[in-house]
C-alpha positions in Angstrom: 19.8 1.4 46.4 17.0 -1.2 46.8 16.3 -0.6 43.2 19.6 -1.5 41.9 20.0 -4.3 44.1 16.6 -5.6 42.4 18.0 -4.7 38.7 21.2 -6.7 39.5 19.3 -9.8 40.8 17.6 -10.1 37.8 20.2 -9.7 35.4 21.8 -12.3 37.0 18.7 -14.2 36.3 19.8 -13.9 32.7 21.8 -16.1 31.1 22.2 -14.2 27.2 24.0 -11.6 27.3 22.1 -9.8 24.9 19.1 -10.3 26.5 21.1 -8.5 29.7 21.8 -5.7 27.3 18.0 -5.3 26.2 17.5 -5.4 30.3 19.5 -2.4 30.8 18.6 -0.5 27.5 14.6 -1.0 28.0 15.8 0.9 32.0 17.3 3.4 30.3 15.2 4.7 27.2 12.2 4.3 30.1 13.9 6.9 32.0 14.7 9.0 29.0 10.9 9.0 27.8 10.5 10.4 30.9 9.0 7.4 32.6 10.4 6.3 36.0 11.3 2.8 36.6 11.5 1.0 40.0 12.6 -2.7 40.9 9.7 -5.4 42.2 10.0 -6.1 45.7 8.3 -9.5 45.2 9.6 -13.1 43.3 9.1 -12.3 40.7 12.0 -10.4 38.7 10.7 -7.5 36.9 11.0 -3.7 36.0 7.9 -1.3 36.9 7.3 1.5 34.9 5.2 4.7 35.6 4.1 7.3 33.7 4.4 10.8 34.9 1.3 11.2 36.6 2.8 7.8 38.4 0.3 5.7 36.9 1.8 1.8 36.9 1.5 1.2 32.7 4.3 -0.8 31.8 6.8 -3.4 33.3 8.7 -6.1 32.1 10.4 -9.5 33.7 13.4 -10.7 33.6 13.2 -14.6 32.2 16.5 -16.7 31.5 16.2 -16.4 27.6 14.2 -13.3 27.5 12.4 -10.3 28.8 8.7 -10.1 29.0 7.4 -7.0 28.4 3.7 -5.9 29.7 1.5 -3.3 28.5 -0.9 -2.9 31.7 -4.3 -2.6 31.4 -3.8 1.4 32.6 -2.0 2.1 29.7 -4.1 0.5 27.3 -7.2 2.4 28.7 -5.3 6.0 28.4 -4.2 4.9 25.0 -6.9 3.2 23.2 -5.1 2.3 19.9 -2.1 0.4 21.7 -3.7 -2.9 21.8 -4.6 -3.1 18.6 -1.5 -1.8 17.1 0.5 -4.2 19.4 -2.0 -7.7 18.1 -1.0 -6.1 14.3 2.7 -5.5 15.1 5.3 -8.1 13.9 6.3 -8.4 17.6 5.9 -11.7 19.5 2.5 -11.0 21.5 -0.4 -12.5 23.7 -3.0 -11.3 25.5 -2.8 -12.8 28.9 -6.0 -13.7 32.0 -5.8 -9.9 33.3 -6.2 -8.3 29.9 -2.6 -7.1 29.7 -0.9 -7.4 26.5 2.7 -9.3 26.2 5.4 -8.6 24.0 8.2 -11.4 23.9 11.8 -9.7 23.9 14.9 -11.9 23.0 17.9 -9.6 22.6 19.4 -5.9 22.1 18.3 -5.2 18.6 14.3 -6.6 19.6 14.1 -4.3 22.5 15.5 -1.2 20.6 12.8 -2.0 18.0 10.1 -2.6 20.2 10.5 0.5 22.8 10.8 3.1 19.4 7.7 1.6 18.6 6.3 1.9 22.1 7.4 5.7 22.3 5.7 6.3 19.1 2.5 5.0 19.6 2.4 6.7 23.2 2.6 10.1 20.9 -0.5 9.2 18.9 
């Protein structure tokens, strides 16, 4: 229940509703890649995301405008061509002081986009 609690906490953070729906549909196509998906316990407002060997590769936070979506520095070591194909994607996206990539997420349809790509490029 913790989880949730976290989840709705941050989607009350968010004021766009569409960026609320691209909350809830980045949770749920995590979970149905397989993934698991837990709340942060800390300030900050953010999804984790683990692979299946429960390795912490992605998360994303919850911002008033937007989502911010990280591809950690574990998942682009097991998948060397992901930081590349993210700095070539048309995708809003920085590199930030830890070497974690970040992909800028503003509604529904930019989250669908971006997690099909994700999936795909995790199949490489």
């Amino acid at each position: 229940m913790m989880d949730a609690k976290r989840y709705i906490e941050a989607l009350d953070r968010i004021e766009d509703p569409d960026v609320q729906a691209a909350f809830v549909h980045l949770l749920v196509e995590a979970e149905r890649a397989g993934l698991t998906t837990s709340g942060n316990s800390g300030h900050v407002y953010a999804v984790r995301i683990h692979d299946r060997l429960g390795s912490y590769v992605f998360s994303y936070i919850a911002n008033q405008s937007h989502l911010l979506f990280y591809l950690r520095v574990p998942a682009l070591k097991r998948y060397p061509c992901l930081g590349e194909a993210a700095r070539a994607s048309e995708f809003a996206v920085a590199t930030n002081p830890a070497g974690e990539i970040t992909i800028r997420i503003e509604n529904l349809s930019g989250a669908d986009t971006f997690f099909k790509w994700l999936k795909r490029h995790l199949h490489d």
